[in-house]
Every structure is written in C-alpha cells, then in structure tokens.
C-alpha positions in Angstrom: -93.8 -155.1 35.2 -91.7 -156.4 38.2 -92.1 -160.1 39.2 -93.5 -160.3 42.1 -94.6 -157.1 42.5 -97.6 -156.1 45.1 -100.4 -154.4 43.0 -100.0 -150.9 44.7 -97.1 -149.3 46.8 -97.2 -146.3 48.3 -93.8 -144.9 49.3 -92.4 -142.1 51.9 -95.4 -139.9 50.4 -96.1 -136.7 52.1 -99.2 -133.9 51.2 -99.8 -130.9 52.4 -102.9 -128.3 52.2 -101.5 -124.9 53.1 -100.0 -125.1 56.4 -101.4 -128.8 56.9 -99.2 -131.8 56.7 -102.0 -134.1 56.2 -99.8 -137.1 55.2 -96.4 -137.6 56.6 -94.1 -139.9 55.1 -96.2 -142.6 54.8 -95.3 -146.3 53.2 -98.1 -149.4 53.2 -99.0 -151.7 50.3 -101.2 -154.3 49.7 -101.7 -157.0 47.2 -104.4 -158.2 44.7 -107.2 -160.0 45.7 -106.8 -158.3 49.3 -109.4 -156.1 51.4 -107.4 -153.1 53.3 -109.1 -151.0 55.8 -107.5 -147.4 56.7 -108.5 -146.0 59.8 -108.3 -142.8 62.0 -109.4 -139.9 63.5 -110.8 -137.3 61.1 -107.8 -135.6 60.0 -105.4 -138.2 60.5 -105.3 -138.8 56.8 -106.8 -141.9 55.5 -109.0 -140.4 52.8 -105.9 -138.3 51.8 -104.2 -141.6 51.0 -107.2 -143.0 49.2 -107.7 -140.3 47.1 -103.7 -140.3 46.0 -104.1 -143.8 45.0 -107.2 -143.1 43.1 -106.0 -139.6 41.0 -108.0 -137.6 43.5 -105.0 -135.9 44.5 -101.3 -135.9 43.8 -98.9 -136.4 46.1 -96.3 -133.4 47.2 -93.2 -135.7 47.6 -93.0 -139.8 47.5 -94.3 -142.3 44.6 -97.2 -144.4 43.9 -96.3 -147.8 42.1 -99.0 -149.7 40.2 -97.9 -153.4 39.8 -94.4 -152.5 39.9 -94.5 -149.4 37.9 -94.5 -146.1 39.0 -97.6 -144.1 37.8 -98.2 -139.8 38.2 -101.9 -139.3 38.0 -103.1 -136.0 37.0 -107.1 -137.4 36.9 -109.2 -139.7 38.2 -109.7 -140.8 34.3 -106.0 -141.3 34.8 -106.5 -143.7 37.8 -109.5 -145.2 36.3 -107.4 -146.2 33.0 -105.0 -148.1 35.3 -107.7 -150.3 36.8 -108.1 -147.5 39.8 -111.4 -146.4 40.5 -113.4 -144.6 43.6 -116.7 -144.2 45.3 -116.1 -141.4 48.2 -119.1 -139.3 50.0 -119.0 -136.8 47.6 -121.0 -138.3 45.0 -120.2 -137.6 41.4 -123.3 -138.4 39.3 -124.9 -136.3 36.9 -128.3 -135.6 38.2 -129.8 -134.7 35.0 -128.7 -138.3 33.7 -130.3 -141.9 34.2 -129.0 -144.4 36.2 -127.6 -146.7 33.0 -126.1 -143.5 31.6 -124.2 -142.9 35.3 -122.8 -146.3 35.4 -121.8 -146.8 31.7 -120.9 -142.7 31.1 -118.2 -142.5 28.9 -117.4 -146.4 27.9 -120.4 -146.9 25.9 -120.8 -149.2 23.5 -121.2 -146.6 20.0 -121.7 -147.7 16.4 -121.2 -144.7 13.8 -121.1 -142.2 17.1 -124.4 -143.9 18.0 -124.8 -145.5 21.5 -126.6 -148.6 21.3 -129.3 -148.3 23.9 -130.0 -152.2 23.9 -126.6 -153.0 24.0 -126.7 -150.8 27.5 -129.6 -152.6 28.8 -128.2 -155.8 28.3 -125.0 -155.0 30.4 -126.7 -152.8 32.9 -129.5 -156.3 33.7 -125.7 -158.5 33.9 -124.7 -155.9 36.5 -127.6 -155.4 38.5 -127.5 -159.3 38.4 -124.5 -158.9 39.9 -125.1 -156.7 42.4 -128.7 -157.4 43.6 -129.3 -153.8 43.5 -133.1 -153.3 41.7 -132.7 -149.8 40.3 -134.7 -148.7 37.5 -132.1 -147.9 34.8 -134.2 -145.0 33.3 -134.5 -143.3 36.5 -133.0 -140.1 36.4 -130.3 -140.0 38.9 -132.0 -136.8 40.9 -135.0 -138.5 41.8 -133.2 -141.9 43.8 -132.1 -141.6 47.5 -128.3 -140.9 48.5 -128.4 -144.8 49.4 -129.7 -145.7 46.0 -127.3 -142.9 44.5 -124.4 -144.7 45.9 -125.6 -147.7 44.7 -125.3 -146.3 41.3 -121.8 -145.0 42.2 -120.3 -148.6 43.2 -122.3 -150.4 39.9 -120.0 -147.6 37.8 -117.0 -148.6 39.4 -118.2 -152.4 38.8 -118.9 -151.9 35.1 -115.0 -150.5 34.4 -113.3 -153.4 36.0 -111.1 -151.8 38.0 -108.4 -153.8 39.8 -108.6 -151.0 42.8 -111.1 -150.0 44.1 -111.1 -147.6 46.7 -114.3 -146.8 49.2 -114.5 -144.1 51.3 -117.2 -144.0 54.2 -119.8 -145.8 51.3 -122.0 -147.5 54.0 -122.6 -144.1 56.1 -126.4 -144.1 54.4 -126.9 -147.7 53.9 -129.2 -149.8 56.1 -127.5 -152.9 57.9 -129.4 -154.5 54.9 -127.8 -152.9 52.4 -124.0 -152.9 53.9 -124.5 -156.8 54.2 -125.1 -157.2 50.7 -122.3 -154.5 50.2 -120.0 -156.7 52.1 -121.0 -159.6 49.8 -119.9 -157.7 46.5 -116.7 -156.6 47.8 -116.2 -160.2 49.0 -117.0 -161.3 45.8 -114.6 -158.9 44.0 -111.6 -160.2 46.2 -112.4 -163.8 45.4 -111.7 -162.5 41.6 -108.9 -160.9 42.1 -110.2 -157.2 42.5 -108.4 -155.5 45.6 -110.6 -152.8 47.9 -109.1 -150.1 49.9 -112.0 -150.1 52.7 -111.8 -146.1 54.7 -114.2 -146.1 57.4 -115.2 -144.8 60.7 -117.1 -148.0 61.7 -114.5 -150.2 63.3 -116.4 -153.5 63.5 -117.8 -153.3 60.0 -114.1 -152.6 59.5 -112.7 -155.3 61.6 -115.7 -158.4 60.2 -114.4 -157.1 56.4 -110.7 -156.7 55.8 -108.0 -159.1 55.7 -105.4 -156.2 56.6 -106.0 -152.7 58.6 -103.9 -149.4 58.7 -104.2 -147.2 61.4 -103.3 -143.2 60.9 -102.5 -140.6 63.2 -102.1 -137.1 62.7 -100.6 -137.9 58.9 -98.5 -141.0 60.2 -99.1 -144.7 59.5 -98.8 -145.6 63.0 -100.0 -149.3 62.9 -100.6 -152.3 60.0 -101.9 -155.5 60.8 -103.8 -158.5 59.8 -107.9 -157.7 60.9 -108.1 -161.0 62.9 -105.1 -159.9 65.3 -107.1 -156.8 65.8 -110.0 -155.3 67.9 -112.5 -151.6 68.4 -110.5 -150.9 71.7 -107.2 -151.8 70.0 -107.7 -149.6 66.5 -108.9 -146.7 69.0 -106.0 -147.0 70.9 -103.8 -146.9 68.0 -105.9 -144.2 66.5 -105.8 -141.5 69.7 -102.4 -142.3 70.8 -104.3 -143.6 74.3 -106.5 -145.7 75.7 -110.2 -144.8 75.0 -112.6 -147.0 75.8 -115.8 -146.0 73.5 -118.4 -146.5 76.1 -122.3 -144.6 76.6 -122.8 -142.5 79.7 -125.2 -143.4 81.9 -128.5 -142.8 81.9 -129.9 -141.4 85.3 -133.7 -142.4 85.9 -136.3 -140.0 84.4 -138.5 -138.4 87.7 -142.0 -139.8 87.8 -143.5 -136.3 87.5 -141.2 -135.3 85.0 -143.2 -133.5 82.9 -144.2 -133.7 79.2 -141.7 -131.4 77.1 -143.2 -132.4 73.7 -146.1 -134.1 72.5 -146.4 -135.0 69.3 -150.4 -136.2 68.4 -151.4 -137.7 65.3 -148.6 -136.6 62.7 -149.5 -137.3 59.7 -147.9 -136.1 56.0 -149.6 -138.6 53.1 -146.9 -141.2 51.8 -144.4 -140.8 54.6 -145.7 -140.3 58.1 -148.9 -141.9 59.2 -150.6 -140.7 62.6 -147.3 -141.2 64.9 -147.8 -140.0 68.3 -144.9 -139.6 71.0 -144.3 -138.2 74.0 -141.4 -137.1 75.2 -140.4 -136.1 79.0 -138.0 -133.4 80.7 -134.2 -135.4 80.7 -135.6 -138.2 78.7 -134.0 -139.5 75.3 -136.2 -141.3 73.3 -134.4 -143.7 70.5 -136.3 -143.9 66.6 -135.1 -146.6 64.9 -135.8 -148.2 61.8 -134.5 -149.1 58.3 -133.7 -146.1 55.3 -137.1 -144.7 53.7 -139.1 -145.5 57.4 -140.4 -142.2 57.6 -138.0 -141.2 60.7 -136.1 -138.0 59.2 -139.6 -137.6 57.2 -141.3 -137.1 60.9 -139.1 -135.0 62.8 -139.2 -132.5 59.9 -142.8 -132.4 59.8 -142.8 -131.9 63.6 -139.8 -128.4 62.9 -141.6 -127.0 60.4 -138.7 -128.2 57.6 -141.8 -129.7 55.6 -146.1 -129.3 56.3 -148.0 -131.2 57.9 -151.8 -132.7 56.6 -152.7 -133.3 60.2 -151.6 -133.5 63.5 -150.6 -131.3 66.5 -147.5 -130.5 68.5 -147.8 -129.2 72.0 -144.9 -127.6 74.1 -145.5 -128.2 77.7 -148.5 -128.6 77.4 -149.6 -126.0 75.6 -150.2 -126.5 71.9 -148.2 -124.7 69.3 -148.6 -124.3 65.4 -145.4 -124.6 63.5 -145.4 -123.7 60.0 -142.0 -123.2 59.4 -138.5 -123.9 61.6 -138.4 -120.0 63.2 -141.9 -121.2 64.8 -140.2 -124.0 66.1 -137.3 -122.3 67.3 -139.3 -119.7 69.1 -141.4 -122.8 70.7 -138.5 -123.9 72.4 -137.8 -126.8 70.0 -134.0 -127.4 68.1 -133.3 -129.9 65.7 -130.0 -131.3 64.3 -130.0 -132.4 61.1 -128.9 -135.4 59.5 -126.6 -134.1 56.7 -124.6 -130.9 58.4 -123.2 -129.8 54.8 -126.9 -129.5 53.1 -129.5 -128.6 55.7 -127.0 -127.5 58.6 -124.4 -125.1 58.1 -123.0 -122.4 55.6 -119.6 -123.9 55.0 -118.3 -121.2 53.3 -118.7 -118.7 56.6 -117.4 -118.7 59.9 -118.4 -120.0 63.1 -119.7 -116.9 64.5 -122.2 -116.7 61.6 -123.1 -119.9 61.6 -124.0 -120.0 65.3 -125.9 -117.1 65.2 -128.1 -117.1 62.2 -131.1 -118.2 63.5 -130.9 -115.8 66.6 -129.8 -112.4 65.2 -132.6 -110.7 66.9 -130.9 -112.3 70.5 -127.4 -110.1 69.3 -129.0 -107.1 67.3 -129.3 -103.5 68.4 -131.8 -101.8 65.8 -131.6 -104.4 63.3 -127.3 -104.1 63.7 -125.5 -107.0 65.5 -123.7 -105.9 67.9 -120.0 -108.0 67.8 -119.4 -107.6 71.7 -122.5 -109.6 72.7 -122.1 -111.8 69.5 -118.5 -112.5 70.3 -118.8 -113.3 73.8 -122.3 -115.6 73.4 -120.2 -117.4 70.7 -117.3 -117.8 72.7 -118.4 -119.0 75.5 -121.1 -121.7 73.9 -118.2 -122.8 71.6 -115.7 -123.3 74.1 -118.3 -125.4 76.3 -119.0 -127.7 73.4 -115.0 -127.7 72.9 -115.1 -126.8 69.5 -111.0 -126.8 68.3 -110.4 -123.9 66.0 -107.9 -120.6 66.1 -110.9 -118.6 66.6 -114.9 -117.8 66.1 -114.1 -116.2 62.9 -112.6 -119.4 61.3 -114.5 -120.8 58.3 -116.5 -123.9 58.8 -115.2 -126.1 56.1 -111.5 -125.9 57.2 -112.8 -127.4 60.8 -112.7 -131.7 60.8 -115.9 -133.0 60.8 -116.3 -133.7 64.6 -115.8 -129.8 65.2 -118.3 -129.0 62.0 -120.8 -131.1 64.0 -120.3 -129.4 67.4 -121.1 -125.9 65.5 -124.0 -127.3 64.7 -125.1 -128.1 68.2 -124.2 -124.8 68.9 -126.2 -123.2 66.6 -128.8 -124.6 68.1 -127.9 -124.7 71.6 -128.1 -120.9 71.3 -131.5 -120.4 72.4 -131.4 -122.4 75.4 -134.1 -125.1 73.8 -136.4 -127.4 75.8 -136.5 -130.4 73.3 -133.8 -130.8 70.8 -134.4 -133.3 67.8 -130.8 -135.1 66.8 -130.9 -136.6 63.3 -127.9 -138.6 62.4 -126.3 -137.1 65.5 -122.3 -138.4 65.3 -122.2 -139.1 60.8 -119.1 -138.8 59.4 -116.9 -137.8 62.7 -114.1 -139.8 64.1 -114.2 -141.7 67.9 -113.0 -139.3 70.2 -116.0 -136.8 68.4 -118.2 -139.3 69.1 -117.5 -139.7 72.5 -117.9 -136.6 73.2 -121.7 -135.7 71.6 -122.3 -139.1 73.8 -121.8 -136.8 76.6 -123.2 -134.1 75.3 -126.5 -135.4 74.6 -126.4 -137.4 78.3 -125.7 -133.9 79.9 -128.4 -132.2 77.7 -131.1 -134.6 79.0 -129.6 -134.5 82.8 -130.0 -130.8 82.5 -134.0 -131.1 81.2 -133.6 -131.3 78.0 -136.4 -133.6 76.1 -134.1 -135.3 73.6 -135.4 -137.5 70.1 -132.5 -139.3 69.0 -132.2 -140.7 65.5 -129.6 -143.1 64.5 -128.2 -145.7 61.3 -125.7 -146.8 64.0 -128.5 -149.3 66.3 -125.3 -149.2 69.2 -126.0 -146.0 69.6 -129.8 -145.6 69.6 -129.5 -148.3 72.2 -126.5 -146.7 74.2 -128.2 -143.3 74.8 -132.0 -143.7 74.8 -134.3 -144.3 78.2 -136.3 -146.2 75.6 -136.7 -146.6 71.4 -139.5 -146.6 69.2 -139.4 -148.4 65.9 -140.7 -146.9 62.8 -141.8 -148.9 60.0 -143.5 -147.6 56.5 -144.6 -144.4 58.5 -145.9 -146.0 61.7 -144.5 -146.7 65.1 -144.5 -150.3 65.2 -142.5 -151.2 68.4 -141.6 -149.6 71.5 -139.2 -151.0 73.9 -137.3 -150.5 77.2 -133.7 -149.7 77.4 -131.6 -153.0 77.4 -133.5 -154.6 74.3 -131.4 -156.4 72.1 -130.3 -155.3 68.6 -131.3 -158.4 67.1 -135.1 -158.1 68.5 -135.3 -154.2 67.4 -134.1 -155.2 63.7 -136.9 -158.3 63.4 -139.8 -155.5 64.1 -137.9 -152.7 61.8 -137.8 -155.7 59.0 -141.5 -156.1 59.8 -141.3 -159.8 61.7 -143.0 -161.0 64.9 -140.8 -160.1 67.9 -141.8 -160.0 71.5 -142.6 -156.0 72.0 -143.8 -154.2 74.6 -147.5 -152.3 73.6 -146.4 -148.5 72.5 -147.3 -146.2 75.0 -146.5 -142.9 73.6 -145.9 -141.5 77.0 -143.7 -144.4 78.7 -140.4 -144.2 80.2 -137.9 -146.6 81.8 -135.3 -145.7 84.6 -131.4 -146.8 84.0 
C-alpha cells in the first residue's frame, strides 16, 4: 500500500457501449471518511463511473486504484471483497428470500454447513439498531415496498463493512422522512471512516450532503469542487454547458365557468383509499401530496381502472362513466402516467412506434392491419412535439436516456387527445433540462384544457405546478390548500399535525 495514498483513484478511464463513449478520460479521487456527489444530465456518465468503482462494469482503457493499489474487477463479489459495495435502482434481492437472509446472503455465520439462525438475529437486531429501519426480518422480501426494499439493500451493504459505498439515485422512493434518516447513516458512516460515492439527480439533497461534488458532461468530468463553494443554478450550469435557471411556468388563472373535466365521488377501495372526492376543472392542475403508503398512487389507479373499486363514481364532464379496466378509461377521455415507466409504462424491449401506439391500434388499423403510413406520420409528428431525441420512431426504448423514455410515455398517452390526464411520479429518474421541459409540458397541457392530477415525492414540484394541492393521509384527503402554501405547513398535515388549512372543497380553485 502507498503512504499516503487516497482510498480510490480513478485514472484517464474511458467506456464505451457500442457506438457510445459514455465516459471520456475521466480522473477524480476522493479520500476515506469523505461523502462525494457525482452529478449530470442522464447520460453524462455518473452512474457509469459508480458502477466501475463498484465491479458493475469494467473499464475499456484507464485504472482504478484501491488505497494505492491497482485493482481489475471482474464482479461485484470482486468489489465487495475490497471493501466496495453498491445499492443502485435496480434492486438485487431475492424475492423469494427474507429480509435477514438478503442482508446477511452469503456471509453467514455456519457451524458444520449449518447457519445459525440465532446468531442471524442477533446481528440483524445490532443493525436495525443501527439503522432505525423497523423491518420484520422474516418478511419475505416480495411482500415489502420498493422503499422498504431499498432499505434492505443499504442494511446489506452495512452488514459487509464496506469502506466504499457507492449509491446511486437511493432516495428516488423514500419519503423526506426516510432520506433524513438516510442522511444520518451515511453521516454516520463518514464519521467512521466509511467513504460514500453519493449519484443523484436531486441537487440540494446533493449540495446539504457531500463534502465534495463532481459534475459530468457528455462522458467528461467537467467540474470538482468542495459542496459548500457550490449551488442548484451553479451544478446546472456546469451540468448543460449553459445557464439554466430551473424555474415553474406560470400558472394562468383557471376561468370561473371552467367546467368540471373529472369528478371523482366517494372512492373508496378497503385498506387504501377511503371516500376521497375531487374535482378537477378544464386547464386546472391539482397537486396530491403526501408521504409513501398515503394512498395517492393507490387512488389514481382505482380512478383508471389499474385496480377495482368497492365504491364510488367517476364522471366525465358531467356525465358519469364506469371504468372497469384502463381501455374504459382511455375511451372516457382520461390518460394516466404512471409512476415507474419501466414496470407499468412502457415495453422497453420495443420501439417507439409500438409503444406509442398500443393502446390505440384501432385509431391506425385498417381491418384489424395497422396501416404504417398513418402510424408513422401520427408518431412522428406527436414525438417530435414532445421533442423526443432519437435517430428514429423505430428506435428501441431502452437505448433512449431516461428523460426521452418519459416523453414516450406522455406520448403514448397523448395519443388520444385526452381531457384529464393523471401524472404519477411525473419527472423520476430524468436529468434537469428533462425536467424542465415536462414543466412545460404539463403548463401547456392545462393552458390547452387539459384537467391535470399531479403526483409528486419532489414537494417543489407539486407546489411549482399546481393551481392548488390536496394532502392525503392514511387514504383520506386531509388538507387542501391554495397555491403559495409553504412546504413546511403541507409536510405538518401529511405527518398528521395541526397546521392552519383551508376546509377541502373538492371543487375549489385558485388563480396565479
């Protein structure tokens, strides 16, 4: 080991996928005991770079030095045995398995090929300790929520006491609850000596957590520098090659007799959703907020037809509709974006062209054959409005970035010309300049007519787009407020205290 050596080095690495040169020559380091947050664009190759420091991947041309030493990883396993480890959106826990299994897999504590089971218990209590995460250690890891699965993911890492520890966009289905105390652990670890490579789209979190930040552009490192010498507008800069000034279109004042687009009465599915009622008006966006498990995804579902409903009814301009499955809500006018685009949103495997259309292959079908002219040009021109980047409609979903995956979605639902489109998780997992741009999307929807219900993790942005937000609470509606409420008062009626609210009114609106 060299004296003096920083505890990881990357140096003049470069990888490529195909025709991509996702990471160009790129040197940083850091030393133990230090948070580092790498930020960019999606694409720009931050995650690249974690995942070659943790084993993930291997790197074309350049080295990795551990401590002084320079190390080839072939595994993760590989990483993991030099004190490298790595919790990334992709989860990797076995479904089948409990939660003490997951965290302890292959380092149990065997006698005669045996694994002591109280032995297990004993260290999984001193972790959860730890951690402060309450998780039933015989639950089987299928049955928990992705926020309690990753959870499960960051005590695994915990139990193998790695020096490294790389995260990659962890918090993305936390509460703010749960990323605080997340924040605490990974404080904790640098006190002890543990160093955390922090990727993330969330440039404050970023900015309040690390002690050092690296900005990446198009595979470059194109800025390091402490956190406190840093701000949003600054790292944006740094991250789009220009100034970009992340800001929330305005909202122009809903009409007095704009009319009721949906009207949702009495929703009610047992254990989730409890007799929510909303209205929602022609170029209105109305904000749901409210911690993970509140019953917001759980109602919007309900009200497309994704899951039934025990009672309640949904009426479309008035008129009431019954929606037993999502084509009855498509064909009522209503489009809904869901919150995870790779599991309930697209077909990553096939192109643009088939994504878009799916839903609508009777609008582009002659005799049950779909005609390609009409297919192409709808596709086309619906695509290029949304300024989806790709060489063409025919391109495969999973190669696009994750700002251009979510724009497809849109599309896809776009298609039919809807009159109230549900957004669920609108902007997760894409980079700034994406975001800015379904900001404006979802402004010009609701200028054109469009009835909007917004859903959100990230409270800025309920409270940058919405005419007004509700707040959900163990299936109710709790709180309804006026634009210009503070995040602070919204969070004290999500947690269940005592703030100053105005009464719901199912039907309200407020003018910019």
């Amino acid at each position: 080991m060299s004296t003096g050596a920083r505890l990881i080095e990357v140096e003049e690495v470069h990888k490529r996928f195909g025709g991509v040169h996702a990471v160009r020559g790129v040197s940083l380091g850091f030393d133990a005991g230090t948070i580092v947050g790498l930020v960019g664009e999606n694409g720009a190759g931050k995650s690249t770079i974690g995942k070659m420091i943790a084993g993930l991947l291997r790197p074309d041309e350049g080295r990795i030095l551990v401590a002084g030493q320079e190390v080839r990883f072939h595994t993760p396993r590989d990483a993991l045995r030099a004190g490298i480890g790595i919790i990334t959106q992709e989860l990797s826990i076995i479904p089948s398995r409990s939660v003490v299994e997951n965290v302890f897999l292959g380092i149990e504590q065997a006698s005669f090929g045996l694994v002591s089971k109280p032995a297990l218990r004993k260290r999984y209590a001193e972790l959860a300790e730890l951690t402060g995460f309450e998780i039933e250690p015989e639950t089987k890891a299928r049955d928990l929520r992705t926020a309690e699965q990753i959870r499960v993911e960051i005590m695994r890492a915990l139990a193998r006491d790695a020096r490294v520890i790389v995260m990659d966009e962890v918090t993305a289905a936390l509460t703010f609850d749960e990323s605080e105390r997340l924040f605490e652990i990974v404080r904790t670890l640098r006190e002890r000596g543990t160093s955390v490579v922090y990727v993330s789209h969330f440039l404050q979190e970023v900015l309040a957590l690390v002690d050092e930040v690296f900005v990446m552009r198009d595979g470059l490192l194109v800025k390091q520098a402490p956190a406190s010498e840093e701000t949003p507008k600054s790292l944006v800069t740094a991250m789009v090659g220009r100034s970009l000034d992340v800001v929330f279109p305005p909202r122009p004042a809903v009409p007095d007799d704009a009319p009721v687009v949906c009207s949702m009465k009495g929703i009610t599915r047992a254990g989730v959703v409890e007799d929510v009622s909303i209205d929602v008006r022609a170029g209105e966006v109305v904000g749901l907020a409210g911690l993970i498990g509140s019953g917001r995804t759980e109602l919007v579902r309900c009200v497309f037809g994704a899951d039934p409903l025990d009672s309640g009814t949904v009426e479309m301009l008035g008129e009431p509709v019954k929606i037993r499955k999502p084509g009855d809500a498509v064909r009522a006018g209503i489009a809904m974006v869901p919150e995870s685009r790779k599991d309930q949103g697209l077909m990553m495997g096939r192109s643009i062209s088939e994504n878009v259309t799916l839903p609508h292959l009777d609008q582009v079908s002659n005799g049950g054959v779909i005609n390609g002219g009409r297919e192409g040009s709808a596709v086309r021109a619906l695509t290029e409005r949304l300024g989806v980047r790709a060489p063409s409609i025919r391109t495969l979903v999973e190669t696009l970035s994750g700002g251009n995956q979510q724009k497809v979605l849109f599309a896809k639902w776009l298609f039919r010309s809807p009159r109230f489109l549900i957004a669920d998780e609108p902007t997760r997992g894409v980079d700034v300049g994406a975001k800015q741009q379904i900001y404006e999307l979802i402004a010009s929807l609701a200028e054109q007519g469009l009835g909007v219900l917004l859903i959100s993790s990230e409270l800025e942005e309920v409270l940058g787009l919405s005419h007004r937000v509700l707040v959900m609470r163990e299936g109710r509606i709790v709180a309804e407020f006026p634009q210009g409420v503070s995040q602070e008062t919204v969070m004290q009626a999500a947690f269940g205290e005592q703030p100053t609210v105005v009464p719901h009114q199912s039907a309200g609106r407020n003018a910019s």
